[in-house]
N, C-alpha and C positions, 0 to 999 in steps of 0.2 A: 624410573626403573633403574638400579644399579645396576654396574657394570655388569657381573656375575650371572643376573640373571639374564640379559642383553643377549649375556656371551651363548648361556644355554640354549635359548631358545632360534642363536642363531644356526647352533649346531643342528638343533633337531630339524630345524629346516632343511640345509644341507645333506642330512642324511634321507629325506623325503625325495629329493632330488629324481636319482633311480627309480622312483615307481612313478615320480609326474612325467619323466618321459615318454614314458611307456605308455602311456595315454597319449590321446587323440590331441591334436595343436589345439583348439581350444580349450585345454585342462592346462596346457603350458603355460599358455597366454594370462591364464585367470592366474596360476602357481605366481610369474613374473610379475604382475602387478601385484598381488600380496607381498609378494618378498622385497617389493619397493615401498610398498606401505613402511614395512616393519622398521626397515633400512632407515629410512627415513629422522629423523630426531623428533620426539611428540613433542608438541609445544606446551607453554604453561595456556592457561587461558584466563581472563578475568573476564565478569559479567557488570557491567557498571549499568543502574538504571536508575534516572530520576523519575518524581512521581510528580504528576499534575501535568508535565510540560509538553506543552501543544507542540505541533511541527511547523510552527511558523515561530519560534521562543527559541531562533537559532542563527545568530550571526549571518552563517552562510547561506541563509534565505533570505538573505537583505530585512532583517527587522531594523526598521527604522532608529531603534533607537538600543537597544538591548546587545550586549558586549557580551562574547564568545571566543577568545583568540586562540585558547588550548583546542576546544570541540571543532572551530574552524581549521587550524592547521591537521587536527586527528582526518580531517576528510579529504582535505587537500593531501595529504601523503600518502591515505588508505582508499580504502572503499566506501562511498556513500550511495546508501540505499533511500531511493526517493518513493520507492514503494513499500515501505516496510509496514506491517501491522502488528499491534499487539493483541496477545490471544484474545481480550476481551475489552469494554469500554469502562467496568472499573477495577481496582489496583488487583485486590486478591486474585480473581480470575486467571489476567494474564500471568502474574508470578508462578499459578500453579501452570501454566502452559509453558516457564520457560523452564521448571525446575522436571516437567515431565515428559516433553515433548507431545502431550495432547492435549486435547480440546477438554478445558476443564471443569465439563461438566462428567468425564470421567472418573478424575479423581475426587468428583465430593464438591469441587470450589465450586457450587454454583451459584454463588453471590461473593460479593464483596462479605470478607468477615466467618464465610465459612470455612472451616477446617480441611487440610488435604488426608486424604485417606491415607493410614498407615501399613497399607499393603499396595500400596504405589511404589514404584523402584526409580527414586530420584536418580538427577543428574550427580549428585554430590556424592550417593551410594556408588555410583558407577564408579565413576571415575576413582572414588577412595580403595577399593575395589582392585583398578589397578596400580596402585601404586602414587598415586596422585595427594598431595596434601591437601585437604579441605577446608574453607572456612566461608561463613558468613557475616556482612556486618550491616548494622543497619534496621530496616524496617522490615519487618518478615510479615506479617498480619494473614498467617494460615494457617491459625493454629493456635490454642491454650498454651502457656508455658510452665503453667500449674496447674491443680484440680482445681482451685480459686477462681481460676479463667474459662472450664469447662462448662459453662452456663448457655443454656439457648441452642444455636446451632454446633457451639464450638464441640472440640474435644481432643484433650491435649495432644500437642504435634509441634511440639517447639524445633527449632532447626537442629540442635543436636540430637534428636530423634530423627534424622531425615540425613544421615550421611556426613552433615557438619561434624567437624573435629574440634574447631576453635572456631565460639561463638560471641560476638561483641553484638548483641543485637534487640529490639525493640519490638513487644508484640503488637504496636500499631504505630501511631503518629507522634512527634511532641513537639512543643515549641522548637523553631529553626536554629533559636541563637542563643546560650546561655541555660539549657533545659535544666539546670541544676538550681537557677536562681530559687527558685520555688515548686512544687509541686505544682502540678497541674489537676484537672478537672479527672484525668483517667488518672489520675494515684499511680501505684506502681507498674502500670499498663502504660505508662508513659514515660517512664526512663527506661536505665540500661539495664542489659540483664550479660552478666558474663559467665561461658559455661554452664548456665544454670540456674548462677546466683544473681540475684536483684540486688541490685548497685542502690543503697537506700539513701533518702535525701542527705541526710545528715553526712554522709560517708563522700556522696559525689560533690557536698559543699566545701571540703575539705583538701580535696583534689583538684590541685591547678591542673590535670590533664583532660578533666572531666568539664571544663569552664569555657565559655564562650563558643566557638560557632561551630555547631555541629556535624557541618559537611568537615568540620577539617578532621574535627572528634573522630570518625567515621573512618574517616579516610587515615588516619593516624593509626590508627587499631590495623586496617589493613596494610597499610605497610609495615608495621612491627611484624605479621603476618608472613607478609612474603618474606622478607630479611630473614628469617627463620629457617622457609622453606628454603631458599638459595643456602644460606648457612650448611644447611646438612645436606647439601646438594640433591634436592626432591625435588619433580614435580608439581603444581599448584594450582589448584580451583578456586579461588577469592568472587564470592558475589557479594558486590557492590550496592544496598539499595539505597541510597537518600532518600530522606527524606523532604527535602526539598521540590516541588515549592504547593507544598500540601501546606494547607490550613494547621495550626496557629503558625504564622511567619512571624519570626524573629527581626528585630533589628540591627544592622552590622553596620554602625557608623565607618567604618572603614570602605566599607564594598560600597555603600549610601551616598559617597561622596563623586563617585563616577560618573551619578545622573543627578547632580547637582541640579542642572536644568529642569528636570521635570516636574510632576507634583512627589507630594510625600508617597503616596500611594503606589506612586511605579515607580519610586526609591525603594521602599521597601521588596516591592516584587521583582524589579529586575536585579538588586544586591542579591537574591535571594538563587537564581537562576547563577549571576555570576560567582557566587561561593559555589556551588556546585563545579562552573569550567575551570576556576581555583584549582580546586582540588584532583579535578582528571589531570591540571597543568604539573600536581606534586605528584601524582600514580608517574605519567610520562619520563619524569626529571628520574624518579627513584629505578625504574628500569630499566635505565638507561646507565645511572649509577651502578647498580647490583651486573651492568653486561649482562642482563637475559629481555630488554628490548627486543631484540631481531625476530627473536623464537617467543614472544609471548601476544597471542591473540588479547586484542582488549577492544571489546564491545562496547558501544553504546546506547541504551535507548533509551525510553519511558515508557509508564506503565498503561495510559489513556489518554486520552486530549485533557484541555486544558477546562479547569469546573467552571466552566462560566455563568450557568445559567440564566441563562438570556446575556445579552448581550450588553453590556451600558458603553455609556463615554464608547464609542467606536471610531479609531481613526483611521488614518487611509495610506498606506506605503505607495512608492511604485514599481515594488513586484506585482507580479503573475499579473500583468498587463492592468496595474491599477487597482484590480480587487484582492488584494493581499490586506487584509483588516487586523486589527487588534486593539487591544484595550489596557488599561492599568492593572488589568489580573489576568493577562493570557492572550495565546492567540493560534489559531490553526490554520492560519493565511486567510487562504478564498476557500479553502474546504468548510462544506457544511458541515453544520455541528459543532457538539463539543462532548465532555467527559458524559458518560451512560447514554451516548447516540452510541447507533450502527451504523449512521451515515459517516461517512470517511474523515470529518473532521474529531471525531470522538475513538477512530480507531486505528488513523495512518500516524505515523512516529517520525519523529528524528531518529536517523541508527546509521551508525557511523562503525565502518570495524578497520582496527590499523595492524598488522602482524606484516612486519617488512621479509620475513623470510617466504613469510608465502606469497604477497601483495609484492611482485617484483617493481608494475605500473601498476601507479594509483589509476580508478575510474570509476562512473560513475553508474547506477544501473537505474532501472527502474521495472525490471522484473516483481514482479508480488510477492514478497519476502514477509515471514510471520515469526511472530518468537516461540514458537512452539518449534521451529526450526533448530533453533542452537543446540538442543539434547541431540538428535541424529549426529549435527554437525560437528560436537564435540567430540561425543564417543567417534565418530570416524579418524579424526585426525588424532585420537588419541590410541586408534586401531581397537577396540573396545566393539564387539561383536554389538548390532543393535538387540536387543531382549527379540523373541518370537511366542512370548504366551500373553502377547494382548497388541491392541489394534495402535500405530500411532500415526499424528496426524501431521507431524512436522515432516520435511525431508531433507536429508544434508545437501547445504550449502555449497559445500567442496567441490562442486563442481562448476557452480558458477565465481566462486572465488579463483578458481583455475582460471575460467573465462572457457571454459568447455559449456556452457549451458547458456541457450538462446532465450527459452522460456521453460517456463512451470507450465506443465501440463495438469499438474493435483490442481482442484480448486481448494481456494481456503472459507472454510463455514465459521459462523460465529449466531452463537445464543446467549442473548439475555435481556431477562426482566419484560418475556414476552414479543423483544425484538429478534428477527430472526435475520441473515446475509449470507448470500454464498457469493465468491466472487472467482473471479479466473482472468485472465493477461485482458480480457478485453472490457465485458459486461459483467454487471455485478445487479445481484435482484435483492430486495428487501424489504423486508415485512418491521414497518415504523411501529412506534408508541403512537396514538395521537388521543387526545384529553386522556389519559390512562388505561386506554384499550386498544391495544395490536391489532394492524389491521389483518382483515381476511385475504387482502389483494395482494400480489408482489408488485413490488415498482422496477422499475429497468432503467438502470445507467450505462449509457457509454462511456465507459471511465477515460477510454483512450480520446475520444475526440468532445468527451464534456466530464472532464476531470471536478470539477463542484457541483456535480448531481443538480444540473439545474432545470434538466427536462425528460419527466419519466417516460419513456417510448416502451411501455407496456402495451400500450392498446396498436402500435404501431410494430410491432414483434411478437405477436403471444408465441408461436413457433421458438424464439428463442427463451421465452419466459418458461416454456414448459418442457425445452430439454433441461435448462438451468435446476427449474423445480423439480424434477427426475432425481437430479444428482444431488442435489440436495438433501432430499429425502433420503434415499442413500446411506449419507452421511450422517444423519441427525439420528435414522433408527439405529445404526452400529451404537452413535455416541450414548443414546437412551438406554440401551441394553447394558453399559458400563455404568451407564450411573444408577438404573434403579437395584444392583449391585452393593451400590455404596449406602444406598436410602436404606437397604432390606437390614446392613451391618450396624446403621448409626441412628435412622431416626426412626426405624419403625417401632410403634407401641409394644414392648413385650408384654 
């Protein structure tokens, strides 16, 4: 916000003054905390999130062998969230929950690969809205970025249709390391597209900025980015997504040389992880550079567990008492599951958030934190009134980053691919996949006193199984009622 307009609207406050008096002490009360809202300096915000990477794929969880030193010191200085979730167990899902603040079978994503509805009021809209510089970089995959791509479920919704200003970004996955050597299997669905325009082999082979490892590529774009926004002295919304450590993994002889010791295989994977904390290492350096550190929120997370599909080569840490496991392609600790479970190893995250002017003591929580979360949370500190012509399922953080909030009282729901979970600070119920058919029964976790779902105490609580499924329900008929909305806009037969 410039100064000018700062100045006006501090005026108009001021002159509102005489009539909040005049009201009842609680009209004052509420007047004084707005005007400290205002008062306040909004922060920039950045959204960083890698894709694949399980919550045990993280230094500070003691992975035996996988190097983290930027992502470790980001949680040693901020706040680390040990209960964090992502809106869904795979990538599309959650990105439309963190770009909307709901459950995203509202906005249309309801799979991997489907489009966000274009009558959705993104975080990027908001915030560009007030005054905020926008941009995204990276993997977007919610969305056609041509008619070319509008095939199946899609239909076009590229980020600079979604609030983005300046877009460096990817309608799905590509090679980790080099994506310009060659084209790939997805053709132009698998390089850059800038503003609009697809970055063509020939053009990105040409370009030593476009060459070699991607996290940096990525990360390069967004810092040109911010430097810009600071330059004209703006505010700024930068989402972050890597691609990393999604399938085709590149090779980065350099980063490969770290785990000399292991096999090639979790050379490959964990280089792969560590260009990733590389790169949050040059975000950290350059905002610190640029003097807007203090005041700039920079999140961490990912987008599902890690794709393991079944389990191979399992080895044995000695975290969370010995059962902390992993393998040469991922790892979720002791948490069951993995990427497309609703059981907690496919849906709990690493999420890290470091903002020193608001985070005075770093600590740690383990309140049930969701990425559907950051839209409220955003628009709040950025004083950005939350929308009221539709239902949302996140709720701002702000208050337990204050250290004012003990627990979440909302529970948080998640659907897909027929698996269904509600969870809240204690027990969490869940309707599994098993051989390709959801079951009819819920099962019951005590997350707090059997945190890897290893004994379902359904038949030993139906009483709490069936306030859970109350509230559930709830929830799931609200989310129904927004999405067959979206079915009636985009796939119904005309």
């Amino acid at each position: 916000m410039n100064g000018a307009l700062r100045a006006r609207e501090m005026k108009n406050l001021f002159l509102q003054v005489g009539l909040v008096i005049l009201k009842p002490m609680r009209f004052l009360f509420a007047f004084m905390v707005s005007f400290a809202a205002l008062a306040a300096p909004r922060p920039n915000v950045v959204l960083v999130m890698a894709d694949d990477q399980g919550w045990g794929q993280m230094g500070y969880y003691n992975h035996p062998a996988l190097k983290t030193p930027h992502l470790d010191a980001m949680a040693k200085a901020g706040l680390r969230f040990d209960r964090f979730y992502a809106g869904g167990p795979v990538c599309s899902p959650t990105r439309a929950t963190v770009l909307t603040g709901r459950t995203h079978d509202r906005p249309g994503v309801f799979d991997h690969g489907y489009a966000l509805s274009s009558q959705e009021k993104t975080l990027a809209q908001a915030m560009k809205k007030a005054g905020y510089g926008t941009g995204h970089f990276g993997k977007w995959h919610l969305g056609g970025f041509d008619a070319g791509m509008a095939i199946g479920p899609l239909h076009v919704m590229p980020p600079w249709k979604a609030g983005f200003e300046e877009c460096f970004s990817t309608f799905n996955v590509l090679v980790t390391h080099d994506p310009y050597a060659r084209l790939g299997k997805h053709g132009i669905e698998g390089s850059y597209w800038h503003n609009g325009r697809n970055i063509p082999l020939e053009e990105g082979q040409k370009d030593p900025v476009l060459r070699g490892d991607d996290a940096a590529i990525v990360m390069n774009k967004s810092i040109e980015f911010i430097r810009k926004q600071v330059a004209a002295r703006k505010l700024f919304l930068a989402v972050v997504w890597f691609h990393n450590v999604h399938t085709p993994l590149g090779k980065n002889p350099k980063l490969m040389k770290q785990y000399a010791d292991c096999s090639t295989q979790e050379q490959i994977y964990y280089s792969n992880i560590t260009a990733v904390d590389t790169q949050v290492g040059a975000l950290r350096r350059e905002l610190r550079k640029l003097g807007v550190a203090d005041n700039t929120m920079v999140w961490f997370t990912s987008d599902n567990g890690p794709n393991l599909k079944g389990k191979k080569n399992v080895m044995y840490g000695k975290a969370e008492g010995g059962k902390f496991n992993y393998t040469p392609i991922g790892s979720s600790g002791a948490y069951r599951g993995w990427k497309r479970d609703c059981y907690e190893g496919g849906l709990r995250m690493p999420a890290v958030l470091e903002w020193p002017a608001g985070i005075k003591k770093p600590f740690v929580t383990d309140i049930p934190t969701v990425t559907s979360d950051y839209f409220p949370t955003a628009l709040e500190v950025a004083g950005i009134p939350l929308p009221k012509d539709r239902e949302y399922d996140g709720i701002s953080l702000l208050p337990l980053i204050e250290g004012r909030m003990k627990e979440r009282k909302a529970g948080i729901g998640f659907h897909s691919r027929g698996m269904q979970a509600w969870t809240k600070t204690r027990y969490k119920i869940i309707h599994p996949v098993a051989k390709k058919k959801a079951s009819s029964q819920w099962e019951l976790y005590d997350l707090l006193a059997d945190p890897f779902e290893e004994k379902n105490l359904a038949k030993q609580h139906p009483e709490v199984v069936e306030r859970m499924d109350k509230d559930f329900s709830v929830w799931a008929e609200s989310a129904e009622t927004d999405q067959q909305k979206v079915i009636e806009k985009y796939y119904r037969k005309k």
